[in-house]
N, C-alpha and C positions, 0 to 999 in steps of 0.2 A: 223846192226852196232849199238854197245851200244851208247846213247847220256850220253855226259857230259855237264851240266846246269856249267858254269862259271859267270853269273851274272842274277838275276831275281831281278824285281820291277815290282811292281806291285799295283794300286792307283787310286783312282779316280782323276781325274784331270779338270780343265777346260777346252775347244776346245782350247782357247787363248796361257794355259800354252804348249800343246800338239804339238799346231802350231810353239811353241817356240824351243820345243826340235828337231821335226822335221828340224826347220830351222839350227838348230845347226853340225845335222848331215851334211844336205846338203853341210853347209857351209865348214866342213870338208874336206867331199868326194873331193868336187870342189876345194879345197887348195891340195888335195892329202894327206893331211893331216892322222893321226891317230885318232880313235875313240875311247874314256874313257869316261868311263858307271861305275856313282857311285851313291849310294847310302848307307847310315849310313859306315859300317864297310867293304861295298863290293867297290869292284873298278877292271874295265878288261880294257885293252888297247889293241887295236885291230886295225891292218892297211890293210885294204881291199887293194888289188892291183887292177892297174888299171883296170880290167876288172872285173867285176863281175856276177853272176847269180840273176836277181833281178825279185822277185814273189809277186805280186799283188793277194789278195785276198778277196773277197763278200764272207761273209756266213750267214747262219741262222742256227741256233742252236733251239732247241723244238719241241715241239708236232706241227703237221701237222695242228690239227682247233684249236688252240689257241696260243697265244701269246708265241715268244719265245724270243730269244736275235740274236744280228746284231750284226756284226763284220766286221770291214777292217782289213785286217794284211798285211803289208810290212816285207818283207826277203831281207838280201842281202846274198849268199853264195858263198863260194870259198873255193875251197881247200888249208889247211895248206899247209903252203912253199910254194904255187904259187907266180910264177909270170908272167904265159904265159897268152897271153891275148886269150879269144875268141869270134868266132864272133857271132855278135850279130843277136839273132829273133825274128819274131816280131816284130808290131809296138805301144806300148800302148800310150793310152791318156786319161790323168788325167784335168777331166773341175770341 
């Protein structure tokens, strides 16, 4: 299935500012609210229903004996035009 990119940023940032946005989503989710993701000339508005597919990610990226790069990525996905909820697997936990 082709991907369509609807909104990227991309930026160094602080933990502080990072923690900010993430809070911001949350605060979204938990109002059921909609999610608008802007930056300069771009802007997407996005309303996750109640249920979502949410994927937790560790990577490492590079060469095997030497230094590479770390990554956490957070996904939320759903299908367009859903609204059926599913149930939910697994138990994760974020310390």
């Amino acid at each position: 299935m082709p991907e369509e990119v609807l909104f990227e940023s991309e930026a160094m940032q602080s933990k502080r500012d990072v923690a900010t946005y993430l809070r911001q989503v949350a605060d979204s989710l938990d109002e059921g609210g909609p999610i608008t993701l802007r930056s300069g000339d771009q802007s997407v508005t996005m309303e996750p229903p109640e249920t979502v597919e949410f994927e937790v990610k560790a990577e490492r990226e590079g060469p095997v004996d030497a230094d590479g790069e770390l990554s956490v990525e957070f996904e939320l996905e759903w299908p367009e035009n859903a609204d059926a909820d599913a149930s939910a697997s697994g138990t994760l936990e974020i310390e």
